[in-house]
Z-matrix of the N, CA and C atoms (Angstrom, degrees):
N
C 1 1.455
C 2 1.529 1 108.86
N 3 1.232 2 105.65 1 142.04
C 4 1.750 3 109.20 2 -164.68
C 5 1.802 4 86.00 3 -86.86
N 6 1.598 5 90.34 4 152.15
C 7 2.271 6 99.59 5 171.16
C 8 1.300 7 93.61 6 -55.13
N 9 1.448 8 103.98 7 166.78
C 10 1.435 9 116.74 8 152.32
C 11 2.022 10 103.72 9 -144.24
N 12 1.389 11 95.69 10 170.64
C 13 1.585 12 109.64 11 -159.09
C 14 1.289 13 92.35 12 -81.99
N 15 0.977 14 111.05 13 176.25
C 16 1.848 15 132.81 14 160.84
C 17 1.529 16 114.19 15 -174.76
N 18 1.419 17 105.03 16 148.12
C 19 1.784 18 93.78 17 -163.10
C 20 1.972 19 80.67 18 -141.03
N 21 1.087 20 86.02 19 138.47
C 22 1.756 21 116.79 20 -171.62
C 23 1.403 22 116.85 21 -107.18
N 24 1.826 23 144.18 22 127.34
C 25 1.463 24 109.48 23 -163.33
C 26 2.074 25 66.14 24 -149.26
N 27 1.359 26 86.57 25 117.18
C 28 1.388 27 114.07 26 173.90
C 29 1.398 28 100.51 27 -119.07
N 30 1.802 29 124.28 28 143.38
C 31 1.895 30 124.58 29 179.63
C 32 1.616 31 93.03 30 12.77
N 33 1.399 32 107.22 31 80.08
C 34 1.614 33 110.45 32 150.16
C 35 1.773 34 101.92 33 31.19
N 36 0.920 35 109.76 34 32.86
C 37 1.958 36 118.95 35 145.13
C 38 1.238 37 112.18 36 -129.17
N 39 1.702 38 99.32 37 121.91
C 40 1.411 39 128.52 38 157.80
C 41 1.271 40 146.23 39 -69.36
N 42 1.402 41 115.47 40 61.30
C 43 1.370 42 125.52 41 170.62
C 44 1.869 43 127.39 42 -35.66
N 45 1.052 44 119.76 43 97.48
C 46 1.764 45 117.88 44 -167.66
C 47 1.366 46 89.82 45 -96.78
N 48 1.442 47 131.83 46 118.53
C 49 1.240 48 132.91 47 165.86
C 50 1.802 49 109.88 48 -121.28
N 51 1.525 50 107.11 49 156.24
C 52 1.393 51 114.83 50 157.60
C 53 1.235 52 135.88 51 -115.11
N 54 1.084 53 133.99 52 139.84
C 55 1.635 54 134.01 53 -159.29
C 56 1.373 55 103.15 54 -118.71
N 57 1.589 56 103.60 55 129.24
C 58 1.655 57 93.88 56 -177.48
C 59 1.769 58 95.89 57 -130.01
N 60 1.028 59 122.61 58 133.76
C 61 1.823 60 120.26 59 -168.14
C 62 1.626 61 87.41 60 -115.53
N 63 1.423 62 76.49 61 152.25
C 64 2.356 63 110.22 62 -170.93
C 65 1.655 64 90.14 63 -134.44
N 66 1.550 65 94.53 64 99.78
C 67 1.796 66 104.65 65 -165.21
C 68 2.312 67 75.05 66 -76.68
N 69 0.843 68 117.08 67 -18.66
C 70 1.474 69 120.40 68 -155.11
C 71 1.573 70 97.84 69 -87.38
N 72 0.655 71 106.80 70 4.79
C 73 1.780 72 111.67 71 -154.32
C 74 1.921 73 100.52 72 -77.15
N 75 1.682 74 123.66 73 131.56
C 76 1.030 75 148.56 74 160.57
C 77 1.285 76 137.64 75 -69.83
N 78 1.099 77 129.15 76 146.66
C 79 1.298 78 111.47 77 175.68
C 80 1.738 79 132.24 78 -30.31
N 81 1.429 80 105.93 79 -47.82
C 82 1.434 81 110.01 80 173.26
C 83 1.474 82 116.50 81 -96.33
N 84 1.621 83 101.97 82 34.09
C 85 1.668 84 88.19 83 164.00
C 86 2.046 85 81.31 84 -144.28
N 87 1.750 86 100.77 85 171.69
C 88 1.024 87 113.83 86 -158.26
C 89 1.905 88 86.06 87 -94.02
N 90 1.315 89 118.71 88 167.58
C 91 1.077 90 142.68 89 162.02
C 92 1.485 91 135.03 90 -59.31
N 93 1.692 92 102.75 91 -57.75
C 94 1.243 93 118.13 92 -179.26
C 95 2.027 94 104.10 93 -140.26
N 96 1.080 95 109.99 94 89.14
C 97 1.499 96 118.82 95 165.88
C 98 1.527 97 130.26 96 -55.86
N 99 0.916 98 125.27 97 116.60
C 100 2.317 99 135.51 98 172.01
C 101 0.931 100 126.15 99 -91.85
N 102 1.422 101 105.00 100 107.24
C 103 1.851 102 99.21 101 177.48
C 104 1.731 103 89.52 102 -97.20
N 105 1.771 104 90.41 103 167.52
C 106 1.131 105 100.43 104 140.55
C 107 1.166 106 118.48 105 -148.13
N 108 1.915 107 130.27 106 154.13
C 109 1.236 108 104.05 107 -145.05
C 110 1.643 109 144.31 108 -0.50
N 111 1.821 110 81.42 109 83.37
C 112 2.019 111 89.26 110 -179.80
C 113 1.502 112 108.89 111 55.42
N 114 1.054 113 129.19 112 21.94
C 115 1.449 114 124.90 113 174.85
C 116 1.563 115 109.04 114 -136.94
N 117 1.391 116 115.41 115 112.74
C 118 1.690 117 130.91 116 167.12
C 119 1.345 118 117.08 117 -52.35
N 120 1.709 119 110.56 118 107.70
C 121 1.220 120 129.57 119 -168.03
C 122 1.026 121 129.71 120 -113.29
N 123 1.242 122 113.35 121 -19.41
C 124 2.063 123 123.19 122 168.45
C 125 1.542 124 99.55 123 177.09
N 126 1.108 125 108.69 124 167.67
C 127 1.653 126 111.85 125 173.81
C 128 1.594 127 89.22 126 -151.21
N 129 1.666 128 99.32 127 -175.38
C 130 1.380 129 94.54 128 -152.32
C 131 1.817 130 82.59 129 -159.00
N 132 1.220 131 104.95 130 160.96
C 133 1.816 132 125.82 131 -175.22
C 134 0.811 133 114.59 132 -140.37
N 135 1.766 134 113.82 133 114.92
C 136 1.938 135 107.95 134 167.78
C 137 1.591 136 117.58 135 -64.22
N 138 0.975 137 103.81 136 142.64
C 139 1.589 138 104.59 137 177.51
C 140 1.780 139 114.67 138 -84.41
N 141 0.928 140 134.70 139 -163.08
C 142 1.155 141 143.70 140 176.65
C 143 1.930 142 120.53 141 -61.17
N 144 1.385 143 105.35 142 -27.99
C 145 1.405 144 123.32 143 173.11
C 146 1.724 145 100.91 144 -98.51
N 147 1.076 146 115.47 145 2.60
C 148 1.653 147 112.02 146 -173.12
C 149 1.366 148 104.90 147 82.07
N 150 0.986 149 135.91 148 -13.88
C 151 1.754 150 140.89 149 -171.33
C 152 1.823 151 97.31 150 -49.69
N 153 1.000 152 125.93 151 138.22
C 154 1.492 153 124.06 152 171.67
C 155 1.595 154 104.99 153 -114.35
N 156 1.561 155 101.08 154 127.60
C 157 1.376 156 127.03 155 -176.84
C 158 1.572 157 102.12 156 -123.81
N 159 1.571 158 92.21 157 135.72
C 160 1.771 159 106.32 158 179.39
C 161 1.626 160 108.66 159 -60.22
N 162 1.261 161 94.91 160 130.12
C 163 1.747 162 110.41 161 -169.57
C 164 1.425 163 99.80 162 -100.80
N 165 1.547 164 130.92 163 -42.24
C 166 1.152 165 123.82 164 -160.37
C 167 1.723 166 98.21 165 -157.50
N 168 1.304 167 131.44 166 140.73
C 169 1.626 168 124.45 167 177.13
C 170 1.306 169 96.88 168 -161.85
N 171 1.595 170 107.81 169 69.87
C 172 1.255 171 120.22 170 148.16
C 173 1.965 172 145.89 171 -61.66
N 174 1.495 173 88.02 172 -4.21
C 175 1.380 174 98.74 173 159.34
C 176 2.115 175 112.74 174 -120.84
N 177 1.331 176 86.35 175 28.08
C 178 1.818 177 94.00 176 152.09
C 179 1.870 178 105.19 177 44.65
N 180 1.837 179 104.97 178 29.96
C 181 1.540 180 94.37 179 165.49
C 182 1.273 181 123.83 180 -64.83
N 183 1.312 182 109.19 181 164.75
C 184 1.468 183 117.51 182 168.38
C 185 1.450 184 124.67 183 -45.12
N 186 1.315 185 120.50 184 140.57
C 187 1.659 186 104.43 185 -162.33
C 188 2.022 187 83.39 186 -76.22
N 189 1.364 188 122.83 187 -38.54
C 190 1.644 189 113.83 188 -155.23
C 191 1.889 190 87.72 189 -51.99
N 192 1.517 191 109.32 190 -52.81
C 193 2.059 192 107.69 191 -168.58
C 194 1.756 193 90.13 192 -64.14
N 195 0.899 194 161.41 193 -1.32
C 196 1.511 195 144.27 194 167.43
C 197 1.294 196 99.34 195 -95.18
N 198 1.316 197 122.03 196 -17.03
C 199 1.892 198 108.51 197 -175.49
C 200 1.975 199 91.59 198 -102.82
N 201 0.820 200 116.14 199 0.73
C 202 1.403 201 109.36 200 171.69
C 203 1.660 202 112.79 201 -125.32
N 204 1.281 203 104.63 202 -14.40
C 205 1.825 204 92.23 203 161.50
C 206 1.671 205 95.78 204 -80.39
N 207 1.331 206 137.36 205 -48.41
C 208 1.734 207 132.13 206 -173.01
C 209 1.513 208 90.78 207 -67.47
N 210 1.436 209 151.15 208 43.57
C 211 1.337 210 120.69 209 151.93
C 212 1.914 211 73.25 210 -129.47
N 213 1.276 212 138.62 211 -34.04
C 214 1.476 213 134.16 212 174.54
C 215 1.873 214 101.88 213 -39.20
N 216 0.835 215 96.37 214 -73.06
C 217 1.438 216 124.03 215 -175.90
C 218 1.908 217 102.77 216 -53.66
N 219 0.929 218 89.22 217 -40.69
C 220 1.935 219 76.56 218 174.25
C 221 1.492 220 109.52 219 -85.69
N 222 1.160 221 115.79 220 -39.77
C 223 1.857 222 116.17 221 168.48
C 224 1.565 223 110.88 222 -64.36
N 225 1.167 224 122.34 223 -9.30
C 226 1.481 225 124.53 224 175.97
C 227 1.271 226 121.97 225 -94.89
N 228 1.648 227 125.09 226 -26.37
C 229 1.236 228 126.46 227 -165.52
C 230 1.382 229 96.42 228 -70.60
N 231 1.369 230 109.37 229 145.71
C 232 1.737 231 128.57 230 -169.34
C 233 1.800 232 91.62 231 -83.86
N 234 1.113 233 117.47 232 -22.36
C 235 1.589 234 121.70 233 178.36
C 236 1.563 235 136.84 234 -84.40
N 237 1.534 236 96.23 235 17.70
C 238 1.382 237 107.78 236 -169.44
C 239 1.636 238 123.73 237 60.27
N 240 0.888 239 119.94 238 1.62
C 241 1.439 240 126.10 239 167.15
C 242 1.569 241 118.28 240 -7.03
N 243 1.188 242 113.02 241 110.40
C 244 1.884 243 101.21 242 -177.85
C 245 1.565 244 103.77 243 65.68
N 246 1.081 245 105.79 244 32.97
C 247 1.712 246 112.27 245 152.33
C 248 1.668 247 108.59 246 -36.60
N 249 1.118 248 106.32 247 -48.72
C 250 1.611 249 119.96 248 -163.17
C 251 1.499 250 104.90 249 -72.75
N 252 1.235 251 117.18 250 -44.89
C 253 1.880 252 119.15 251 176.98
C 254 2.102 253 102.22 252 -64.19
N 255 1.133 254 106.33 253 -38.15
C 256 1.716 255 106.89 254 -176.57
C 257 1.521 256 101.95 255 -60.09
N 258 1.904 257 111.16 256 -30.74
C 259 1.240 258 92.59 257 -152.83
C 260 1.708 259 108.51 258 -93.71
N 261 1.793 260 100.48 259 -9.13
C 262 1.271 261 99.16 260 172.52
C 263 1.463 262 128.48 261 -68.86
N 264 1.902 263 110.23 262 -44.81
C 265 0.938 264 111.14 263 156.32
C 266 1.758 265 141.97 264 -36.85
N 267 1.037 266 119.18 265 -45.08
C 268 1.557 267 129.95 266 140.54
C 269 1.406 268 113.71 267 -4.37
């Protein structure tokens, strides 16, 4: 699956990130990987409900831009991901 962009705007700063997903991905590797500019910034793991929890945040983002790139990233997956959160909202 090719990355795709996502852009984050926390106090009028614009975070441009890319998301690249490893449908193949193992225990010791992350799920869904973040750059930002070309640089690996956190990745993230669905849990058992699909819920995505920060796996790795080696560029030390803000936890509020990691709880709003993982709700980007769950409204984006082409796989329905968190079917169950869309359907509560409803």
């Amino acid at each position: 699956m090719a990355n795709y962009p996502i852009t984050i705007s926390v106090d009028k700063a614009m975070h441009h990130f890319e998301v690249g997903e490893y449908p193949h991905h193992n225990e010791e590797q992350c799920k869904y990987k973040v750059f930002e500019n070309g640089v690996y910034v956190a990745s993230f793991e669905p849990d058992a409900q699909d819920f995505l929890h920060v796996c790795q945040n080696p560029g030390e983002i803000n936890e509020e831009v990691l709880h709003l790139l993982a709700d980007q990233i769950e409204g984006h997956h082409p796989h329905g991901i968190n079917d169950n959160i869309r359907k509560l909202k409803l």
